[in-house]
Residue, then its C-alpha position, 0 to 999 in steps of 0.5 A: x492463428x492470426x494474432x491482433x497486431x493491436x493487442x501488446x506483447x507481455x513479457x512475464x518474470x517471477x520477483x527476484x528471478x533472473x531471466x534472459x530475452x533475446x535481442x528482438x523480444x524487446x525493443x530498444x526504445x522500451x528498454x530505455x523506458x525500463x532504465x529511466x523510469x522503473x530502475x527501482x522496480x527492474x534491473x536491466x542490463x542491456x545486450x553485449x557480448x558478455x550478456x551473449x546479446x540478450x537482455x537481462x532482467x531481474x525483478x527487485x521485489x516488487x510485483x504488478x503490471x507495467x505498460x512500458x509502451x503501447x507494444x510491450x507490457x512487463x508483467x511481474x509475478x510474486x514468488x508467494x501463492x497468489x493465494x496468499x497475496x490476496x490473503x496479505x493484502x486482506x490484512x494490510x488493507x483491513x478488508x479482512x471479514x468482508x464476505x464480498x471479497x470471499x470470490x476474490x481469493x478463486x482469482x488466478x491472477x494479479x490482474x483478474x484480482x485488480x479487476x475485481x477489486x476495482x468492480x467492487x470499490x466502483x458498484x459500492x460507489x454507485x450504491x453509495x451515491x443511490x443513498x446519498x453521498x455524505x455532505x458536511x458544512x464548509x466555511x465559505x466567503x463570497x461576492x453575493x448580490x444577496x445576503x447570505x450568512x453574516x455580512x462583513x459590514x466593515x466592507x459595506x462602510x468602506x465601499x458603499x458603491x460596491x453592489x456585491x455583498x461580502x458574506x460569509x456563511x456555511x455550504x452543505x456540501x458532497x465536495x468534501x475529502x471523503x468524496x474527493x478520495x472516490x473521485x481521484x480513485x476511480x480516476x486513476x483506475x480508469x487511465x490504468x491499462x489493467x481495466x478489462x472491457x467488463x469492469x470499464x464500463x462500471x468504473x467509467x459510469x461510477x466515476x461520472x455519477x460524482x462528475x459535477x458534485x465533486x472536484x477532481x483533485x489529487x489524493x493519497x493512500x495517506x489521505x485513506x488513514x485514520x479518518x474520522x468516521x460517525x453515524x452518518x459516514x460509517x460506510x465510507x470507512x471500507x471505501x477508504x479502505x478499497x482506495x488506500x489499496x488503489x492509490x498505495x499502487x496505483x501512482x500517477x507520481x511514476x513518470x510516464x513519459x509520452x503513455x496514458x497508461x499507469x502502472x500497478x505496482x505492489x512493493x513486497x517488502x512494504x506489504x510484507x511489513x504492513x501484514x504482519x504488523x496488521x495480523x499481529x494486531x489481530x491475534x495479540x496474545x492475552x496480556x500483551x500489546x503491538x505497536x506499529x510505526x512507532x517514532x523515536x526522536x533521537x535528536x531535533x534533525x534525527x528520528x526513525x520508525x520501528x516496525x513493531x514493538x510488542x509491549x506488556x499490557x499491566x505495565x505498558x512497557x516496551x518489552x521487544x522489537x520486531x522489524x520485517x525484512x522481505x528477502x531471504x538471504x543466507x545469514x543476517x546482515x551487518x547492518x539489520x543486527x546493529x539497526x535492531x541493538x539500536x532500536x532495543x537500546x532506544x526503548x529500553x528492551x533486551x530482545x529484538x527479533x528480525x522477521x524473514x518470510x523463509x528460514x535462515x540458512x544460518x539461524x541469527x542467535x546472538x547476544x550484544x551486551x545485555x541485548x540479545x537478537x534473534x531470527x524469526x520465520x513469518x512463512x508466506x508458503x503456507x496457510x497465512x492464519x497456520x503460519x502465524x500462529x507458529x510464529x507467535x508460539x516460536x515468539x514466546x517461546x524465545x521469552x519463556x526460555x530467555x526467562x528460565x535461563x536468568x532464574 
């Protein structure tokens, strides 16, 4: 079978996987684009003789697709059900109950998963605009020939010869950050390389539908967050919600070096962090509260973030800490345990919790002062919804015997 000489190569590995290429498999030039630009997301340890003149590469918990050259392609898959990637990012992204996403968990792939996505975020655009996008009055000062809104007068006193008016008024606009958001998405969805012939059209024709309404400028997953919503924008809140997970991804701040192509990229650990944060939320227990992201000021110059804090609902006090750590290594580290007594010293609680998404080969049970830090399994192996639920029965569980053992 010929094969097209314009379709890329793609070499695949798993996250944290090790794997060997031999000398002709990759070429030099893509190998230095791999070390300059993605050395957070890859290892790349170049052939020599101890390496037997192969390439070595390790994935470093992140999963996605790179467009390392025209030629070659890096494709990383996750060590978790694809299955439950989807299910994880449903969580994070509050996509979660949205019966159009229900086809989305057949996908066989990252990619066929991206693209869908993108087709949905783009066809809602389009119905949006069919609608009417939402619009809001903006304060705006113009050099008019007319008078529109009020009339600096100071400015016609002191300039009688000047024919332009100075006026200040308000626009009703589309031009607005909840359009802008849609705009800058689509944009960058469309210079990705993982669009297929059957949703780039869609993209393309949603990105256009904005094109003369709305300024192309740069946003952030950040801009998606915690915006206000009302009657007459209530649709955009999923929206926001498709594009916070394109724009989390999808970064035009990698460094792409003479390619048009952006890469997509899923930091695991922080998915990891954000879905379970997101399903406790959702499943919290009667009488209790979670917290997520929540600031300690230590000083003027020094503060952290604490992934969870689980409080009581009478009291409102913080009664444990939780931290995700997305590796799986045999014991605890040093560093996670002295992190956590800190943390529980901050806010005043006697329990801490590591969350790993596979046992430990050495169970972490210790007690610092009065300060007691433990181990605890969120599994991504099996059923997202099961899984938690025996987490949070393994999480109470630990409290009911921490408080039999003090009567």
């Amino acid at each position: 079978m010929d094969i097209n000489p314009a379709q890329p190569r793609i070499i695949e590995l798993t996250e944290y996987e090790n794997k060997s290429f031999q000398l002709d498999e990759i070429p030099d030039l893509a190998a230095i684009e791999l070390y300059d630009k993605y050395k957070i997301q890859v290892d790349i340890e170049f052939p020599t003789y101890t390496t037997r003149e192969h390439w070595k590469l390790q994935a470093k918990g992140w999963v996605g697709y790179i467009a390392v050259t025209p030629e070659l392609h890096l494709k990383i898959n996750p060590k978790v059900p694809i299955q439950n990637l989807f299910g994880m990012l449903e969580y994070a992204y509050n996509l979660k109950g949205f019966r159009f996403l229900e086809g989305l968990m057949d996908c066989e792939s990252l990619e066929e998963f991206y693209n869908n996505l993108a087709q949905i975020l783009a066809h809602k655009v389009l119905e949006q605009c069919r609608k009417g996008l939402y619009r809001t009055y903006l304060p705006k000062t113009q050099q008019l020939s007319y008078v529109r809104g009020r009339l600096d007068v100071q400015q016609v006193i002191q300039k009688p010869w000047n024919v332009k008016l100075k006026c200040d008024y308000e626009e009703h606009t589309a031009d607005i950050k909840e359009n802008q958001i849609l705009a800058w998405t689509l944009y960058i969805i469309g210079r990705s390389s993982l669009c297929s012939e059957r949703v780039s059209p869609t993209v393309r024709k949603a990105y256009h539908a904005l094109q003369g309404l709305i300024t192309l400028q740069p946003c952030s997953a950040e801009d998606c967050i915690e915006r206000q919503y009302n009657r007459l924008n209530e649709d955009y809140r999923l929206l926001h919600n498709l594009c916070r997970f394109f724009l989390e991804h999808i970064s035009p701040s990698h460094e792409r070096g003479n390619y048009k192509t952006l890469p997509f990229l899923v930091d695991m650990a922080h998915l990891y962090e954000l879905f379970v944060a997101e399903w406790l939320q959702k499943n919290t227990p009667e009488g209790y509260f979670f917290k997520q992201q929540h600031p300690i000021e230590i000083s003027q110059n020094r503060h952290f973030i604490i992934d969870i804090l689980l409080c009581d609902a009478a009291t409102g006090k913080t009664i444990a800490v939780l931290d995700t750590k997305y590796k799986a290594p045999e014991r605890a580290e040093n560093t996670d345990i002295h992190q956590m007594i800190s943390y529980a010293n901050t806010t005043k609680c006697k329990q801490a919790f590591l969350i790993y998404p596979k046992d430990l080969t050495e169970p972490l049970d210790m007690k610092s002062d009065q300060i007691r830090v433990r181990s605890l399994t969120f599994s991504l192996d099996d059923n997202l919804d099961r899984t938690g639920q025996t987490f949070l029965k393994n999480l109470f569980l630990f409290f009911e015997y921490s408080q039999n053992s003090h009567r």
